[in-house]
VODREN-476580 format. One record per residue (C-alpha): x, y, z. Coordinates in Angstrom, 2 decimals. Example, Ala and Ser with C-alpha at 12.3 -4.5 7.8 and 13.67 -1.06 7.14 Angstrom:
BEGIN
SITE | 12.30 | -4.50 | 7.80
SITE | 13.67 | -1.06 | 7.14
end
This chain:
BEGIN
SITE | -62.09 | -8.22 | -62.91
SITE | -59.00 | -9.74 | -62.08
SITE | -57.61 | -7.06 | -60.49
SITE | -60.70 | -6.72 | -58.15
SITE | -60.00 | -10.96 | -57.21
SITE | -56.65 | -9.62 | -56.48
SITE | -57.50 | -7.63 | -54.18
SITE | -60.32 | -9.94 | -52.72
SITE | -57.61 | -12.77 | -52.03
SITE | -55.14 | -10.14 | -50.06
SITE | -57.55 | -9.46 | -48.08
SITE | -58.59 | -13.03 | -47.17
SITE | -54.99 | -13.49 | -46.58
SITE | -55.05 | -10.69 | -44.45
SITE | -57.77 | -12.10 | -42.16
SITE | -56.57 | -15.89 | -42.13
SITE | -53.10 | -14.62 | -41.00
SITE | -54.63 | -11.99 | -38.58
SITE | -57.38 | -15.11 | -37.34
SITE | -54.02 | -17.05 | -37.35
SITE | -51.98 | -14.88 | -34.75
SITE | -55.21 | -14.12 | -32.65
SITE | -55.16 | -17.54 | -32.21
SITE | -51.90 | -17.92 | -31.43
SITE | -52.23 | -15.09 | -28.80
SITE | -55.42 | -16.96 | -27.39
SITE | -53.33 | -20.48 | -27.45
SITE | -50.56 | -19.00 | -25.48
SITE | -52.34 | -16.52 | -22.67
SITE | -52.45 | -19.21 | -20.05
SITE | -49.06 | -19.99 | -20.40
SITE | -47.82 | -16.36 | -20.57
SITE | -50.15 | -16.03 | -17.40
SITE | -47.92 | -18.34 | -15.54
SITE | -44.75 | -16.50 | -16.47
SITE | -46.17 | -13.82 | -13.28
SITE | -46.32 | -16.47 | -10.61
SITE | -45.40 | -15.52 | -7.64
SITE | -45.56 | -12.36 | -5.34
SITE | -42.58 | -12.31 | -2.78
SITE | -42.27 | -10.07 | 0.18
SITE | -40.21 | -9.82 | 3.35
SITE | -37.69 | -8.55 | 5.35
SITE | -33.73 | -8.45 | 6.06
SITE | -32.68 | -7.73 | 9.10
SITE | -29.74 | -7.51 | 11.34
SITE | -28.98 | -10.06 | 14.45
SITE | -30.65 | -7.61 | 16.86
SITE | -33.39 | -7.87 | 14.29
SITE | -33.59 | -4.19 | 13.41
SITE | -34.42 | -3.79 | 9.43
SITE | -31.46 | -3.70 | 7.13
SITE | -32.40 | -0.74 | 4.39
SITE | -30.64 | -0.44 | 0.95
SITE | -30.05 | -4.72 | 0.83
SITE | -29.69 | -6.49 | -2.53
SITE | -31.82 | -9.02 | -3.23
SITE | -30.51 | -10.71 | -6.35
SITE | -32.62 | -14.22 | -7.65
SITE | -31.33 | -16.03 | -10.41
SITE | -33.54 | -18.90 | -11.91
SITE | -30.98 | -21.78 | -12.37
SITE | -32.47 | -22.58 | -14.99
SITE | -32.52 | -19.66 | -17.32
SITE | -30.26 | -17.81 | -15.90
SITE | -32.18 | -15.10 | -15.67
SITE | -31.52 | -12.34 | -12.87
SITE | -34.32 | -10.69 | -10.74
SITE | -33.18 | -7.59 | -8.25
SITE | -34.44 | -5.93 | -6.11
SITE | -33.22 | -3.59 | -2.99
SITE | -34.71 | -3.11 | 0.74
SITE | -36.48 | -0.22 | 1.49
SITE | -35.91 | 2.06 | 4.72
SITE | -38.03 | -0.58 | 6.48
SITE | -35.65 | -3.14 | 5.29
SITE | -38.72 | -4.81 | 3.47
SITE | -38.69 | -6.23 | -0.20
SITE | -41.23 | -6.97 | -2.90
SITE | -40.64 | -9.37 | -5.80
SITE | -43.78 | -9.73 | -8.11
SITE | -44.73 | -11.53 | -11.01
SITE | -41.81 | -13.98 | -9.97
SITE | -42.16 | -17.17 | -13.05
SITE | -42.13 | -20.51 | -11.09
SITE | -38.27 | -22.01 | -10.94
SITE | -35.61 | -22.52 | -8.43
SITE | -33.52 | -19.82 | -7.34
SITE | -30.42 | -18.75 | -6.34
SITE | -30.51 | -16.27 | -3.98
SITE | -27.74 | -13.85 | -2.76
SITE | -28.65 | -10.95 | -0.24
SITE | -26.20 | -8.66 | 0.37
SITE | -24.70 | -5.03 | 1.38
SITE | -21.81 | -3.50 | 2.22
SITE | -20.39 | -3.70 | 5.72
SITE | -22.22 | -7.56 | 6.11
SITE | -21.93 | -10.57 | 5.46
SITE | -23.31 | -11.95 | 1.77
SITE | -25.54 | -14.59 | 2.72
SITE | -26.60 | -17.37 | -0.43
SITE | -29.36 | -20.25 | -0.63
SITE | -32.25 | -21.55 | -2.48
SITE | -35.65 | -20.40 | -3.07
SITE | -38.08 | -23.49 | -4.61
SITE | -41.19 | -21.97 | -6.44
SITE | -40.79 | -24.90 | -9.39
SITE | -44.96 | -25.61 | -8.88
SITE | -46.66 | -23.58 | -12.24
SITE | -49.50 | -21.45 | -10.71
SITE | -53.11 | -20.34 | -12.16
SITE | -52.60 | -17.06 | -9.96
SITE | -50.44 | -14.70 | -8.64
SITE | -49.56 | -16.74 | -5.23
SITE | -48.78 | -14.40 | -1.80
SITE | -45.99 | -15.63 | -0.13
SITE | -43.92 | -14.13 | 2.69
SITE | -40.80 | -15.21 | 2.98
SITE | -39.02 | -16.09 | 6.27
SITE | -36.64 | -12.71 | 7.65
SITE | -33.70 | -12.89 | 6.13
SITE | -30.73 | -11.97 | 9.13
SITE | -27.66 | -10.19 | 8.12
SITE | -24.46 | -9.86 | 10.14
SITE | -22.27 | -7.27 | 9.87
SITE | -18.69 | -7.70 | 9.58
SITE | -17.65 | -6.37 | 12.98
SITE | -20.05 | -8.83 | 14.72
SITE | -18.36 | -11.93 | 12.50
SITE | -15.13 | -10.19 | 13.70
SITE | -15.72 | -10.45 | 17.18
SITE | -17.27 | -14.06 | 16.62
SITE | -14.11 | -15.05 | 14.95
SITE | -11.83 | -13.62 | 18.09
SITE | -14.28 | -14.82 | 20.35
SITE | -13.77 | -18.22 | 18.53
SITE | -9.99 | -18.31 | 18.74
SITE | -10.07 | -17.32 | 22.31
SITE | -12.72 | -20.30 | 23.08
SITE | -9.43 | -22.71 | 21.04
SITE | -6.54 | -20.80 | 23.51
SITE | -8.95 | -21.71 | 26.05
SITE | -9.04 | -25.14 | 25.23
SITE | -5.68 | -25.35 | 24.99
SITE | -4.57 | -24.09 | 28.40
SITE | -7.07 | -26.32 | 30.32
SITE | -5.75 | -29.63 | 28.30
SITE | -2.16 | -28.15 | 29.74
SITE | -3.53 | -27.56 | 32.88
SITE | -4.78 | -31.07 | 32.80
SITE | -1.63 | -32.31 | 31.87
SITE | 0.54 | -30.15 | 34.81
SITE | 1.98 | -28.59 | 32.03
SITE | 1.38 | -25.28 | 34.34
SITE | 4.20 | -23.10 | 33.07
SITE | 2.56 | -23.39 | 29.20
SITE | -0.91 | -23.02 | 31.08
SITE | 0.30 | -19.66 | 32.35
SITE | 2.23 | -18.39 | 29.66
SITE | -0.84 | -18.82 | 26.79
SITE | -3.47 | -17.23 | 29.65
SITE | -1.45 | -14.42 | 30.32
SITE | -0.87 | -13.15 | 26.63
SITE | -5.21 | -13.93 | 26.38
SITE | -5.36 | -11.50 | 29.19
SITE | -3.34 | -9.08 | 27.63
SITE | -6.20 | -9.23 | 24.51
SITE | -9.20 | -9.73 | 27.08
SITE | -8.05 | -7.92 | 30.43
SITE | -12.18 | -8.47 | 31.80
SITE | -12.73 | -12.14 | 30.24
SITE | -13.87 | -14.11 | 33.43
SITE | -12.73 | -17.39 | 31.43
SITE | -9.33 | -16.04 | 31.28
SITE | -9.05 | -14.65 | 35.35
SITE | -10.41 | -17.86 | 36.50
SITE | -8.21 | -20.25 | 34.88
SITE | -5.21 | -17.50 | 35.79
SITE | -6.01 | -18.12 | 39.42
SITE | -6.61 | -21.76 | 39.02
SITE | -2.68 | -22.05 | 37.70
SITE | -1.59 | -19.26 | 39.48
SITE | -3.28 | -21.71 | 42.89
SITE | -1.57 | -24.63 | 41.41
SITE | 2.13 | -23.27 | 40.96
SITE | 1.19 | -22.25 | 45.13
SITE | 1.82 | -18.66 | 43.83
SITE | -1.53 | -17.64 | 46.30
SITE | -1.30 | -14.04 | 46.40
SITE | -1.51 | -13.56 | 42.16
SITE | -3.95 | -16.35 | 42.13
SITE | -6.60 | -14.69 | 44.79
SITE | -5.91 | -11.44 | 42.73
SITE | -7.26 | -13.14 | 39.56
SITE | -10.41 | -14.87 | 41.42
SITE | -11.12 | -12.03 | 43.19
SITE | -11.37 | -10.48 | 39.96
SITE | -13.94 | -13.45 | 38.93
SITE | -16.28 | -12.96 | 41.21
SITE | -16.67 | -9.24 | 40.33
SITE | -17.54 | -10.51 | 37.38
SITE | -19.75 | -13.20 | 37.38
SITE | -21.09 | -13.16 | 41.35
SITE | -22.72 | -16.27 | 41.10
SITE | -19.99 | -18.60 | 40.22
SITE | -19.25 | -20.90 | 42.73
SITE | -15.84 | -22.80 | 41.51
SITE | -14.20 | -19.13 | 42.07
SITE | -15.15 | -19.13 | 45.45
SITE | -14.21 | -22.64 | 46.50
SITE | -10.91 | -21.71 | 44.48
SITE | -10.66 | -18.53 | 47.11
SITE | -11.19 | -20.47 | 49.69
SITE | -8.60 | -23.17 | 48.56
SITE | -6.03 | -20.13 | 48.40
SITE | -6.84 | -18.84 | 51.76
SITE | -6.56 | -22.32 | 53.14
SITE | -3.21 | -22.27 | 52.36
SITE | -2.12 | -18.92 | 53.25
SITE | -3.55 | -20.20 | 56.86
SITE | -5.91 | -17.85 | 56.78
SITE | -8.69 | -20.22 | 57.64
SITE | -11.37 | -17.73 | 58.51
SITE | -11.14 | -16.25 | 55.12
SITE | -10.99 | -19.61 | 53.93
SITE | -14.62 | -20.53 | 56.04
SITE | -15.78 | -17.55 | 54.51
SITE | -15.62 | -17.83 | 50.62
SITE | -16.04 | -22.01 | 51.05
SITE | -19.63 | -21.15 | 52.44
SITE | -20.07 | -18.91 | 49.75
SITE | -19.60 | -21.49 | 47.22
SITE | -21.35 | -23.61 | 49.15
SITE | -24.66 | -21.22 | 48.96
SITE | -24.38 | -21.23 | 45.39
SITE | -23.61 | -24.94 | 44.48
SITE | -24.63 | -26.95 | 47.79
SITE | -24.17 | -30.26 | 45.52
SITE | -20.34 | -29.83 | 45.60
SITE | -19.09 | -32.93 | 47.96
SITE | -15.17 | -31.64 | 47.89
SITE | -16.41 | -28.43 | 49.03
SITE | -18.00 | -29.45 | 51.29
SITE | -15.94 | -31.66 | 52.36
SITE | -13.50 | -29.14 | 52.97
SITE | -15.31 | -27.13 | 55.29
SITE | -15.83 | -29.86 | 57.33
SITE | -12.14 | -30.16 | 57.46
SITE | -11.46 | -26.72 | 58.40
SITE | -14.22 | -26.82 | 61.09
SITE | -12.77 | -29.69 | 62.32
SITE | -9.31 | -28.47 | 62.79
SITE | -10.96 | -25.41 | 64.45
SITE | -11.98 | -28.38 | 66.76
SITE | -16.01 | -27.03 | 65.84
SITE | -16.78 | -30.57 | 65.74
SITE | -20.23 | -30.44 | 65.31
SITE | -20.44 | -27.61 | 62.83
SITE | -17.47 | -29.73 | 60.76
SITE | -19.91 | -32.86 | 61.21
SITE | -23.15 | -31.21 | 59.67
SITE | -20.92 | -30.41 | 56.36
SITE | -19.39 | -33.40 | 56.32
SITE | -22.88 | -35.51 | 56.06
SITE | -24.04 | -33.03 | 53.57
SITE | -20.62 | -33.86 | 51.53
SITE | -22.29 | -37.47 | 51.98
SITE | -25.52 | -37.45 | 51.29
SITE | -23.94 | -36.26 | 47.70
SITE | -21.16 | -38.75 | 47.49
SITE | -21.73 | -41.85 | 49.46
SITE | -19.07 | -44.25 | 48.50
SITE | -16.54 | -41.24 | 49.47
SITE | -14.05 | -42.78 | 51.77
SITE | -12.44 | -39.78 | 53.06
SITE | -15.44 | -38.22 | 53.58
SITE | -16.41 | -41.39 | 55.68
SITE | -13.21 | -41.42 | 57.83
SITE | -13.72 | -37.97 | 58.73
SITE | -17.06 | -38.33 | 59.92
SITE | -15.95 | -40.49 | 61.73
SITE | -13.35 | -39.16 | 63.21
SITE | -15.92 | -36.74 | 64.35
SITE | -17.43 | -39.31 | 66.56
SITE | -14.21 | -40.47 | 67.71
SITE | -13.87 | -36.59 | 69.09
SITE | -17.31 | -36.46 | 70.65
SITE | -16.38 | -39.73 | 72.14
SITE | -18.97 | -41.95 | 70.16
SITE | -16.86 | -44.89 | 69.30
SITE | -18.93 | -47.49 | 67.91
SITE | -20.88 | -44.60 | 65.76
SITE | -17.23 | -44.25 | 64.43
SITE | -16.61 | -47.72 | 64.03
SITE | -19.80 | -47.86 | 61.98
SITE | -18.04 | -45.25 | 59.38
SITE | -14.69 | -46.95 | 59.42
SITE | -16.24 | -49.92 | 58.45
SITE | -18.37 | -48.47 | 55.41
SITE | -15.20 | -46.55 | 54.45
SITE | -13.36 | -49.41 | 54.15
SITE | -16.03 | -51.64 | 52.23
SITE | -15.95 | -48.63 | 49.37
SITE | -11.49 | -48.74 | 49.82
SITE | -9.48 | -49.59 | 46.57
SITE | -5.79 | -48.78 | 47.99
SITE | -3.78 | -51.21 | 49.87
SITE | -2.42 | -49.55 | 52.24
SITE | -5.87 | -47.24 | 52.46
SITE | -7.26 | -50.51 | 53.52
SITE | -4.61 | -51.23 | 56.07
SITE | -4.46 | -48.36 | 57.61
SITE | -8.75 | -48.33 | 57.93
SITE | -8.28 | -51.86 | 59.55
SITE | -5.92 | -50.83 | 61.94
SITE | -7.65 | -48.08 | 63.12
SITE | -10.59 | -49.90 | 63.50
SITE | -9.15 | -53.04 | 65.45
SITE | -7.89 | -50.22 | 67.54
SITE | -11.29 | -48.19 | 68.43
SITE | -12.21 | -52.11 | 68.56
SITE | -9.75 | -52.59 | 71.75
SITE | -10.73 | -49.12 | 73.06
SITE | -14.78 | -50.12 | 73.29
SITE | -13.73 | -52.83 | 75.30
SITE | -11.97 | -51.78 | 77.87
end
């Protein structure tokens, strides 16, 4: 009899441990729900945004610790599921690119599995961030040789360009500021070679043809000059100094009325320009219009800051002055 109670109170110890841990099971199945969470996909691609196969994809929660992998298929896609919630940190990389690292947020607990695709992640290789890096140093030289430029230091100017065109023989940033100093040191020749060179390049940039056309203008070759000053002046009409300079040229070329129709373009841009103003009127001094060119003396002068600018604006009008009357 008492072996039979024996055996009756194992086995009610049996069930009120086994009712115990199916409790226990029941009590914890929502939370062991939420431990699968979240259902990640994407892609990683490159910066041409073709897929990047074979990619880590390495989460850790910062919490835990605790690492989840994965790699990019052929397709350069990835699938994370049954992410917990937590915040992650998340490295993506491969071999021959740049590791990229940031943060992935999922701390809100979820009921469900949620869906969520992720943003593309965009990979650059190491010979692109190679070539950025150059490209970035040669953007500093760059730099550097206009602030000497700026500051006539011409010689340093020249010297830093020319060992940049030794590295980057076809960089039009590199031939156009060559020809710039090249114009400035008056060494023509070299410095239409270098512009010439620009605007094989990059056709539509106008400062290398008004640069030609500076060169030519001071080889005396004025219809070469004419020619690559219109140019410019096609391609940037807003330019008063080139402009300006045509109407000089045209001028000289005693094509007074041709010189006269650049010359109020130049000032319709730049009104308060006082040589601009004196050499229109000029112009009407030529055509024999005298009080027309008084008229622009006058305004010239009103816009003068120099002294002797002044003077010599004053004279010339008390002069025309004397010549109306007579």
């Amino acid at each position: 009899m008492k072996a039979k109670t024996k055996k009756l109170n194992r086995s009610l110890i049996l069930k009120v441990c086994l009712a115990g841990w199916l409790g226990l099971l029941a009590a914890s199945s929502p939370s062991f729900s939420q431990y699968r969470e979240y259902h990640l996909f994407g892609l990683v691609v490159d910066t041409e945004k073709q897929p990047v196969p074979a990619a880590e994809v390495i989460l850790q929660d910062k919490a835990t610790s605790r690492n989840y992998q994965v790699k990019t298929d052929k397709n350069g896609r990835y699938v994370l599921s049954g992410l917990p919630h937590g915040i992650y940190q998340v490295t993506v990389k491969k071999e021959g690119y740049e590791t990229r690292t940031f943060e992935w947020v999922f701390s809100q607990p979820q009921e469900r599995m949620q869906r969520v695709e992720m943003q593309n992640i965009v990979l650059t290789s190491e010979k692109e961030m190679k070539l950025a890096a150059e490209a970035k140093e040669a953007k500093q030289a760059l730099d550097q040789a206009m602030e000497m430029i700026k500051q006539n230091n011409l010689e340093g100017a020249l010297n830093l360009l020319q060992d940049l065109q030794k590295k980057y023989p076809d960089d039009s940033n590199v031939c156009y500021l060559l020809g710039l100093t090249f114009g400035r040191l008056h060494r023509y020749d070299q410095a239409v070679v270098e512009l010439t060179k620009v605007t094989q390049l990059v056709p539509q940039f106008a400062p290398a043809y008004q640069q030609l056309g500076y060169c030519y203008q001071n080889l005396k070759d004025m219809d070469k000059a004419l020619e690559y000053y219109k140019k410019s002046a096609e391609l940037d009409p807003t330019n008063s100094a080139n402009l300006y300079n045509l109407g000089l040229i045209l001028f000289e070329m005693n094509k007074i009325d041709d010189a006269l129709n650049y010359l109020e373009k130049a000032l319709a841009v730049k009104a308060d320009d006082v040589d601009i103003l004196e050499m229109i009127a000029r112009c009407y001094v030529n055509k024999g219009d005298l009080p027309k060119a008084v008229e622009y003396l006058e305004k010239a002068r009103s816009f003068a800051q120099d002294e002797e600018k002044i003077k010599f604006l004053n004279k010339f009008i008390a002069t025309l002055k004397e010549q109306i009357k007579k």
